[in-house]
PyMOL Python script that loads the backbone (N, CA, C, O; Angstrom):
from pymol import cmd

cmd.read_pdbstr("""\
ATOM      1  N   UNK A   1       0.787  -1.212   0.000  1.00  0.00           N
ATOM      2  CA  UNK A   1       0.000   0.000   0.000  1.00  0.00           C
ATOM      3  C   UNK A   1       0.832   1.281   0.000  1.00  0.00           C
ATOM      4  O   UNK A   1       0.436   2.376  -0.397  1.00  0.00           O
ATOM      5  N   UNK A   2       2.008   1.006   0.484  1.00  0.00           N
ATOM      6  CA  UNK A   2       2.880   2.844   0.625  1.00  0.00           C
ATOM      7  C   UNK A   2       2.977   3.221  -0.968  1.00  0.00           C
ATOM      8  O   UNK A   2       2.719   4.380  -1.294  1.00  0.00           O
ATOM      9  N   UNK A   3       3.386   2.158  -2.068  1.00  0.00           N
ATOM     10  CA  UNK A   3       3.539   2.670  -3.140  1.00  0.00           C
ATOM     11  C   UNK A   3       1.630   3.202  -3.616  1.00  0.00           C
ATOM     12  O   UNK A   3       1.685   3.733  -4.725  1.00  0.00           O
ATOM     13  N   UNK A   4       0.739   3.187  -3.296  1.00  0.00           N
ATOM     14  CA  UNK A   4      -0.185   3.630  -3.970  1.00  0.00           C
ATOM     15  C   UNK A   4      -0.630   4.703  -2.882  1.00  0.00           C
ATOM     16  O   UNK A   4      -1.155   5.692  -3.392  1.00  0.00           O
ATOM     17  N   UNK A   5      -0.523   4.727  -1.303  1.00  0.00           N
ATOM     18  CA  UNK A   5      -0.253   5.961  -1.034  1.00  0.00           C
ATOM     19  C   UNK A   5       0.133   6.990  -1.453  1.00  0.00           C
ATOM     20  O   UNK A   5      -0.509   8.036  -1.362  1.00  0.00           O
ATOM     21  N   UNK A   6       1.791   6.825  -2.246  1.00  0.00           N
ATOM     22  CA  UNK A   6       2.333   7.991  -2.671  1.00  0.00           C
ATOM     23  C   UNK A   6       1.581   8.917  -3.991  1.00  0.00           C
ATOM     24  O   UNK A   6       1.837  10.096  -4.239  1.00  0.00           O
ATOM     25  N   UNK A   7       0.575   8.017  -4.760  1.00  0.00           N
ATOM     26  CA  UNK A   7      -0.089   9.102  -5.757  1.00  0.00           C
ATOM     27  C   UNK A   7      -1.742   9.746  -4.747  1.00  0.00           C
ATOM     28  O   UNK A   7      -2.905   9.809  -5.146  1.00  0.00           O
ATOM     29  N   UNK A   8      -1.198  10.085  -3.517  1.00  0.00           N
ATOM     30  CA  UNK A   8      -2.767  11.124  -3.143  1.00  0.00           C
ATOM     31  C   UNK A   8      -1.769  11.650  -2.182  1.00  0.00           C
ATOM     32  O   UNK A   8      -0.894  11.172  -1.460  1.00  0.00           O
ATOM     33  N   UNK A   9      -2.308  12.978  -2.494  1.00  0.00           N
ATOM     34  CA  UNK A   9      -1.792  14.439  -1.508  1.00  0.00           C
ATOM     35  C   UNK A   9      -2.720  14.291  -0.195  1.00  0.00           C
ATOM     36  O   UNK A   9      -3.716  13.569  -0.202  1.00  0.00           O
ATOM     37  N   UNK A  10      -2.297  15.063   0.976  1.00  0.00           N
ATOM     38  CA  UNK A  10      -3.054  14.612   1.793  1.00  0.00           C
ATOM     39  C   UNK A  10      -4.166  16.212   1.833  1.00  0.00           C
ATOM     40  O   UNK A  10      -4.678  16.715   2.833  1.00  0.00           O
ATOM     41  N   UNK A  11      -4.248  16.624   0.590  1.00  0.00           N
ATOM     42  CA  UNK A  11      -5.384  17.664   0.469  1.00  0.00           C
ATOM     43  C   UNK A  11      -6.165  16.969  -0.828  1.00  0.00           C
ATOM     44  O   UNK A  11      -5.540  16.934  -1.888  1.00  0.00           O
ATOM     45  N   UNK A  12      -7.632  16.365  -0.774  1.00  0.00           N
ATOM     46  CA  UNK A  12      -8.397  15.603  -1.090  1.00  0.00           C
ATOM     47  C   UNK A  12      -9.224  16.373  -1.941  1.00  0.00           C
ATOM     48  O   UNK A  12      -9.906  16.963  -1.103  1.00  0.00           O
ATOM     49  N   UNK A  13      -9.654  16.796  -3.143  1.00  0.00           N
ATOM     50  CA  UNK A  13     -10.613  17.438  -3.650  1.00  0.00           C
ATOM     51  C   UNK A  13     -11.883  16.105  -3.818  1.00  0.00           C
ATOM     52  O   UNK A  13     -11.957  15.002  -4.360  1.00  0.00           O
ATOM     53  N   UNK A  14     -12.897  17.144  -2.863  1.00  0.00           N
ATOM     54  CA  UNK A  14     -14.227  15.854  -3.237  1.00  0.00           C
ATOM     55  C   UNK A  14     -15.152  16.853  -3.987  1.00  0.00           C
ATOM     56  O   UNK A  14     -15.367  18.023  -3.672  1.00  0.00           O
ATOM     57  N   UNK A  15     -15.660  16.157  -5.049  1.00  0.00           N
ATOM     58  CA  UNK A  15     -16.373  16.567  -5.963  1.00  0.00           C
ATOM     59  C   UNK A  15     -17.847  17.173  -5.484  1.00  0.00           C
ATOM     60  O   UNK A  15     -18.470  18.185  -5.803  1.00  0.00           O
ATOM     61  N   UNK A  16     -18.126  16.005  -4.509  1.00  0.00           N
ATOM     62  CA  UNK A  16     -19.204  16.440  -3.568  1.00  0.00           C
ATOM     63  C   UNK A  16     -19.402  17.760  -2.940  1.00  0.00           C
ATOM     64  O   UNK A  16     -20.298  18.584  -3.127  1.00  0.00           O
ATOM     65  N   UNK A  17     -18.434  17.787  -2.200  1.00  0.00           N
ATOM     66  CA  UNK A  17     -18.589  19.352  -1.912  1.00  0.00           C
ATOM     67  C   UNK A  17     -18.529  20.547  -2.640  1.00  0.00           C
ATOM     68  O   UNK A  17     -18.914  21.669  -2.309  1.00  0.00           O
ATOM     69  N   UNK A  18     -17.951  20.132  -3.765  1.00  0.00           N
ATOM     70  CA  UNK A  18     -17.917  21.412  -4.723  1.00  0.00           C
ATOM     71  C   UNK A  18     -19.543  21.493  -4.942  1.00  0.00           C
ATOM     72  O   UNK A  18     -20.186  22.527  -4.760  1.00  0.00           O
ATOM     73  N   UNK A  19     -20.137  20.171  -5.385  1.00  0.00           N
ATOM     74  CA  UNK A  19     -21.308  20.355  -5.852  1.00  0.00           C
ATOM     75  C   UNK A  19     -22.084  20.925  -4.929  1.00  0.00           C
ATOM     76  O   UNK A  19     -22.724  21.886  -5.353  1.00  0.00           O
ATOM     77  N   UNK A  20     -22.287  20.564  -3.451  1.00  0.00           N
ATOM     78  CA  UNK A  20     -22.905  21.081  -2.528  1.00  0.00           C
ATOM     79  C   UNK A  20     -22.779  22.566  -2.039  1.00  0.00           C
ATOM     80  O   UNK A  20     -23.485  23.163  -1.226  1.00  0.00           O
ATOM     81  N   UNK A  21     -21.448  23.102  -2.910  1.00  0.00           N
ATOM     82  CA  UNK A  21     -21.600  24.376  -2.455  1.00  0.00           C
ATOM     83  C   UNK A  21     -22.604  25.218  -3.667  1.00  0.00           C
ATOM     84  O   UNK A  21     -23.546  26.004  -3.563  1.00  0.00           O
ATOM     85  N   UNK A  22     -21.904  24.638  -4.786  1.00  0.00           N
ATOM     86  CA  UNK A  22     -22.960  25.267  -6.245  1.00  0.00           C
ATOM     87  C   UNK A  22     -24.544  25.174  -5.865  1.00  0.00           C
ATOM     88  O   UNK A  22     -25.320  26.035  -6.280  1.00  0.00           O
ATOM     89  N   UNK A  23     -24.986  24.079  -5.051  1.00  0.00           N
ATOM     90  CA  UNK A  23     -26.425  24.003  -4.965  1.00  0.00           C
ATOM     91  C   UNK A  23     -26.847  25.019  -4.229  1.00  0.00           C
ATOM     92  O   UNK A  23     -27.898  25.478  -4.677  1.00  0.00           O
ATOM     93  N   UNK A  24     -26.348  25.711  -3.013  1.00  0.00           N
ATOM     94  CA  UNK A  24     -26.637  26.370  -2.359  1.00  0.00           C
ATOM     95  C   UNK A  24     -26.351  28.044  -2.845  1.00  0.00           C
ATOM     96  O   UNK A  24     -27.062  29.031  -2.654  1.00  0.00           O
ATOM     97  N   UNK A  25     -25.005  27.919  -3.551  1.00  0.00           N
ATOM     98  CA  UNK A  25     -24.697  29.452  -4.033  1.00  0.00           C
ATOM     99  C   UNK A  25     -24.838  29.889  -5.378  1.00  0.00           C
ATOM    100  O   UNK A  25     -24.830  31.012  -5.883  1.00  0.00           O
ATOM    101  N   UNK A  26     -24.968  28.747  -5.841  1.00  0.00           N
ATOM    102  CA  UNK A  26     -25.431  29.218  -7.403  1.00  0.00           C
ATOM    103  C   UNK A  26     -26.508  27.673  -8.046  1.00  0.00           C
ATOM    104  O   UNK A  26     -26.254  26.740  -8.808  1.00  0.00           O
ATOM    105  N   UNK A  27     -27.663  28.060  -7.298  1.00  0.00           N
ATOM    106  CA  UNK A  27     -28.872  26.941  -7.465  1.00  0.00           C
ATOM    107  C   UNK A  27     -29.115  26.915  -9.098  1.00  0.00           C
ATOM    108  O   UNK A  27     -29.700  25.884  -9.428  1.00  0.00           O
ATOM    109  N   UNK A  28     -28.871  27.625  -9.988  1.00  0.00           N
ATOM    110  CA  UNK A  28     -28.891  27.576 -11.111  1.00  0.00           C
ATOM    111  C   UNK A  28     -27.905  26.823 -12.037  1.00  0.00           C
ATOM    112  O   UNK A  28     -28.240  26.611 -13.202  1.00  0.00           O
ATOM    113  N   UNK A  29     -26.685  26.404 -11.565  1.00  0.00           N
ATOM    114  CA  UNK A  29     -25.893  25.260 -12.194  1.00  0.00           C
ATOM    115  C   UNK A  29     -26.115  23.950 -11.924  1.00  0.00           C
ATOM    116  O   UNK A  29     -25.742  23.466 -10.856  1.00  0.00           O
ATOM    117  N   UNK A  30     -26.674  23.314 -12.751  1.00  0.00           N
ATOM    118  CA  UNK A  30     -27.135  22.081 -12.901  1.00  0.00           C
ATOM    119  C   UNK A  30     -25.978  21.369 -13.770  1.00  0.00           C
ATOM    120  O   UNK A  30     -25.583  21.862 -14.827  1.00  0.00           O
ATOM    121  N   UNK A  31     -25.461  20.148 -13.229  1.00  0.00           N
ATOM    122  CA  UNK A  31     -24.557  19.186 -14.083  1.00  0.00           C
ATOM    123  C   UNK A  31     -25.650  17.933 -14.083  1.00  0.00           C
ATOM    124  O   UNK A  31     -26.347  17.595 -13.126  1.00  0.00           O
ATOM    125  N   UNK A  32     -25.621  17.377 -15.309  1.00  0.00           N
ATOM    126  CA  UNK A  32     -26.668  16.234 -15.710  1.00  0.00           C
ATOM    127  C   UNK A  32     -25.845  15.354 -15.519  1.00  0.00           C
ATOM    128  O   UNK A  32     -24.676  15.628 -15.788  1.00  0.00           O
ATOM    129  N   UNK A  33     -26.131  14.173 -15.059  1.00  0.00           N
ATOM    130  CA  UNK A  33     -25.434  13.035 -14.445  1.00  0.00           C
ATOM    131  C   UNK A  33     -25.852  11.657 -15.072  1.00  0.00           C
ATOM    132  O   UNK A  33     -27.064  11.649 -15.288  1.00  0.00           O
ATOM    133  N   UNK A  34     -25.306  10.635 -15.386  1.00  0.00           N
ATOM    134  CA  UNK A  34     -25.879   9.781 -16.657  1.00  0.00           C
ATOM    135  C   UNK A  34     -26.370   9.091 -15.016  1.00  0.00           C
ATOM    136  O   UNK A  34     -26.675   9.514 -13.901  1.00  0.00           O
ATOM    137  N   UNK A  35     -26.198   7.700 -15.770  1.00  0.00           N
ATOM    138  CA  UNK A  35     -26.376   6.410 -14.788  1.00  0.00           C
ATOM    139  C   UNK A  35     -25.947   5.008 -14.656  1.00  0.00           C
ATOM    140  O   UNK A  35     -26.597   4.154 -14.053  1.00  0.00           O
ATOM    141  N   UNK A  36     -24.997   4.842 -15.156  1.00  0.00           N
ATOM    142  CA  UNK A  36     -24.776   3.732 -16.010  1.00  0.00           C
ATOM    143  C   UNK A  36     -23.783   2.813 -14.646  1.00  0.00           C
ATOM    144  O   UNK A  36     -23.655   1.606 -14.852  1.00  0.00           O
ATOM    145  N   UNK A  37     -23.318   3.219 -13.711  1.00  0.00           N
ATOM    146  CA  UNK A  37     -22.960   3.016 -12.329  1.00  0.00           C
ATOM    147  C   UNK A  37     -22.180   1.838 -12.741  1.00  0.00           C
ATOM    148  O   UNK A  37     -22.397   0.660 -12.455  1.00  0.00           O
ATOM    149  N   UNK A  38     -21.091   2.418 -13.568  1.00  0.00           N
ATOM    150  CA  UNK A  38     -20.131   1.449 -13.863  1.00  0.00           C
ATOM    151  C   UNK A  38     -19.031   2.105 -13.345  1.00  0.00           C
ATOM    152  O   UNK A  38     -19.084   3.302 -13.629  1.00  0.00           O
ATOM    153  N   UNK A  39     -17.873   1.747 -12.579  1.00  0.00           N
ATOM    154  CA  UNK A  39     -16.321   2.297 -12.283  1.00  0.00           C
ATOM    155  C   UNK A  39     -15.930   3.278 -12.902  1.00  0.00           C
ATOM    156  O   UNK A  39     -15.868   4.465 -12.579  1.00  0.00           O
ATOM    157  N   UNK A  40     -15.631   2.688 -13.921  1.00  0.00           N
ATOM    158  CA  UNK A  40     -14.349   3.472 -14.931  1.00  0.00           C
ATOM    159  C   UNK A  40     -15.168   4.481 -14.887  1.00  0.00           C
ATOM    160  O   UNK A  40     -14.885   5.517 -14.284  1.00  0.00           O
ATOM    161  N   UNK A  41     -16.985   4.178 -15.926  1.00  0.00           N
ATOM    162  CA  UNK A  41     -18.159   5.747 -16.098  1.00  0.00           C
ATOM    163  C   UNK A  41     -17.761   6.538 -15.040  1.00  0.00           C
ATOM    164  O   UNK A  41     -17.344   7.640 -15.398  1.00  0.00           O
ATOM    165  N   UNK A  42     -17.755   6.346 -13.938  1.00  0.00           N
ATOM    166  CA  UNK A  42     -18.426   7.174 -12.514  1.00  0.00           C
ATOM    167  C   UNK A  42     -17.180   8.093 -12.709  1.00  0.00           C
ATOM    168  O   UNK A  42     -17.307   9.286 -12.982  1.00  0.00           O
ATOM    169  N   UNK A  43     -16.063   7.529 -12.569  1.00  0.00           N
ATOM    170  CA  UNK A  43     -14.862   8.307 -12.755  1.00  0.00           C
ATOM    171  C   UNK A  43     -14.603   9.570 -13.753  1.00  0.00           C
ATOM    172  O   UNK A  43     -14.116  10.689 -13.588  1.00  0.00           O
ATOM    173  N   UNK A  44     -15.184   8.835 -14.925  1.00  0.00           N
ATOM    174  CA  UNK A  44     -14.642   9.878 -16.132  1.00  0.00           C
ATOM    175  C   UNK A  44     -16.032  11.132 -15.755  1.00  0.00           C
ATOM    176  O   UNK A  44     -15.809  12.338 -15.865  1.00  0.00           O
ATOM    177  N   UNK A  45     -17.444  10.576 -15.307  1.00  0.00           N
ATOM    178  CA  UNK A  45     -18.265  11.749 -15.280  1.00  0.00           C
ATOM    179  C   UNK A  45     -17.721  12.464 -13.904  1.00  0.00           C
ATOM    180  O   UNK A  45     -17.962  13.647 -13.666  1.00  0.00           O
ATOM    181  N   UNK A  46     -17.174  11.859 -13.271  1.00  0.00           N
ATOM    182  CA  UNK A  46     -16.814  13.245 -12.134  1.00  0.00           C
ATOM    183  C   UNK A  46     -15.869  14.232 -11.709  1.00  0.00           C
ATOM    184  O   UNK A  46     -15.762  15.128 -10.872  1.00  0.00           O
ATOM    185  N   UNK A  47     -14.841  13.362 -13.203  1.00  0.00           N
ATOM    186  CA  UNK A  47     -13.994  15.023 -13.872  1.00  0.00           C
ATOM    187  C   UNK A  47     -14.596  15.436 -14.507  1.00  0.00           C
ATOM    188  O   UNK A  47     -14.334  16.631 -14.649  1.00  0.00           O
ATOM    189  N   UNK A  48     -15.940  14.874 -15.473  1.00  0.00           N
ATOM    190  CA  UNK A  48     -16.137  15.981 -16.287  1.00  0.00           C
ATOM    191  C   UNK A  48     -17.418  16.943 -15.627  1.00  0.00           C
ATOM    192  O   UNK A  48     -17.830  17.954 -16.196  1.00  0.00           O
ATOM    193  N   UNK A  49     -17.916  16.475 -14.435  1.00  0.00           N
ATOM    194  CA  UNK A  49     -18.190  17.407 -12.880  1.00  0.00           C
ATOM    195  C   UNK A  49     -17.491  17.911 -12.644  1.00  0.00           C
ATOM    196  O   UNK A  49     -17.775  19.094 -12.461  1.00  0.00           O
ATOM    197  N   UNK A  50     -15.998  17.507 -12.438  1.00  0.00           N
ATOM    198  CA  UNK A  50     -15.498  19.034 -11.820  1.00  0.00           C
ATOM    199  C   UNK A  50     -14.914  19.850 -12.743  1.00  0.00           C
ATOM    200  O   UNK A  50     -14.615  20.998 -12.414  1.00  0.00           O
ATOM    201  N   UNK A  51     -14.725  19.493 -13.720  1.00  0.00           N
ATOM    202  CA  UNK A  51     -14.525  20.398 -14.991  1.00  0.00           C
ATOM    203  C   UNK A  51     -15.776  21.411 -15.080  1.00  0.00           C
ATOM    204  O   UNK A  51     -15.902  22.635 -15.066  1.00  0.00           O
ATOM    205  N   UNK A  52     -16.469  20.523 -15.159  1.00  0.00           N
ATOM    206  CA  UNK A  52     -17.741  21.730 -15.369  1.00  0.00           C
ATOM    207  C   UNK A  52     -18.323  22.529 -14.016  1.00  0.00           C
ATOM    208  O   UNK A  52     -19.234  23.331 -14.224  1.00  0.00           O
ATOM    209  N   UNK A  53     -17.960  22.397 -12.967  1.00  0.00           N
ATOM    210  CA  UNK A  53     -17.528  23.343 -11.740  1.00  0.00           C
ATOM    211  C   UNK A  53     -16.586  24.165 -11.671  1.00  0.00           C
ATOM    212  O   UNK A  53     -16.815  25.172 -11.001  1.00  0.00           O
ATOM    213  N   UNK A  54     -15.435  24.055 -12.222  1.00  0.00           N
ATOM    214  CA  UNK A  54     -14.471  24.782 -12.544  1.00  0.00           C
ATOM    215  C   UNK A  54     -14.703  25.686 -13.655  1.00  0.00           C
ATOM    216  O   UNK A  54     -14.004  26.699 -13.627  1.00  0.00           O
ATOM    217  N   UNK A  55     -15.594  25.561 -14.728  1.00  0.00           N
ATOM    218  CA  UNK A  55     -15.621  26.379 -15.829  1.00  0.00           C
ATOM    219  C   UNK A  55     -17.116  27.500 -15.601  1.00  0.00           C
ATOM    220  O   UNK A  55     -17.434  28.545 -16.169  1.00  0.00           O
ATOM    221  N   UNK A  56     -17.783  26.681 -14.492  1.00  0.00           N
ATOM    222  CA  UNK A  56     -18.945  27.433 -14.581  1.00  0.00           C
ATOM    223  C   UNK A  56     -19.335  28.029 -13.192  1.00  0.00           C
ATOM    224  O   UNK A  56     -20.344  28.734 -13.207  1.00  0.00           O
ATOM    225  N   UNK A  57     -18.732  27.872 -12.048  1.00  0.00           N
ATOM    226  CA  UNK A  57     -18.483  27.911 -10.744  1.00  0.00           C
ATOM    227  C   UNK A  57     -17.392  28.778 -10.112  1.00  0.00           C
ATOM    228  O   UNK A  57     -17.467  29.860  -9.529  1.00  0.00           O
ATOM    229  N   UNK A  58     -16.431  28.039 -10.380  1.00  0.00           N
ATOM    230  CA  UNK A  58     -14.984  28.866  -9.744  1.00  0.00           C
ATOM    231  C   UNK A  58     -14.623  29.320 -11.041  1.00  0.00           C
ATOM    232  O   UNK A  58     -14.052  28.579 -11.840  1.00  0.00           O
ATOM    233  N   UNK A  59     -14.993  30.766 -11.351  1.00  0.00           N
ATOM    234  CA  UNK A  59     -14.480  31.455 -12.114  1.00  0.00           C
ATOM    235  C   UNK A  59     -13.231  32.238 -11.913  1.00  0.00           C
ATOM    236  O   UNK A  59     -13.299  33.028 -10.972  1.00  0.00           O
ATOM    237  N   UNK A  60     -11.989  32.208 -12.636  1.00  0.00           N
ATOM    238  CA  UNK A  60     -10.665  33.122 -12.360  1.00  0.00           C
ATOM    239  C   UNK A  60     -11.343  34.933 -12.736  1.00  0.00           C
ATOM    240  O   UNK A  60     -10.597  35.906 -12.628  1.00  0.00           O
TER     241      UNK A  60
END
""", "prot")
cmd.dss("prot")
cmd.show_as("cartoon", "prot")
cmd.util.cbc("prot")
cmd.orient("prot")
């Protein structure tokens, strides 16, 4: 396990909370979420969640 330790920082981005803050501060960004509740899917849609939190949310 130490070698797969070493790929996570011990500062965690959870997708969840990003989303939970958008619901509350900007109730108007909606990300559509498939369903297909397969691994690999879940993964690739919840960068392209936080991509789309990042582009439409945390604006520079």
């Amino acid at each position: 396990m130490p070698a797969l330790e070493n790929y996570f920082h011990y500062r965690n981005l959870d997708v969840s909370t990003l989303k939970e803050l958008a619901a509350r501060w900007a109730p108007e960004l909606k990300f559509k979420k498939g369903s297909t509740h397969l691994a690999l899917d879940d993964i690739r849609e919840s960068i392209a969640e936080l991509r789309f939190y990042r582009e439409h949310f945390i604006k520079p």
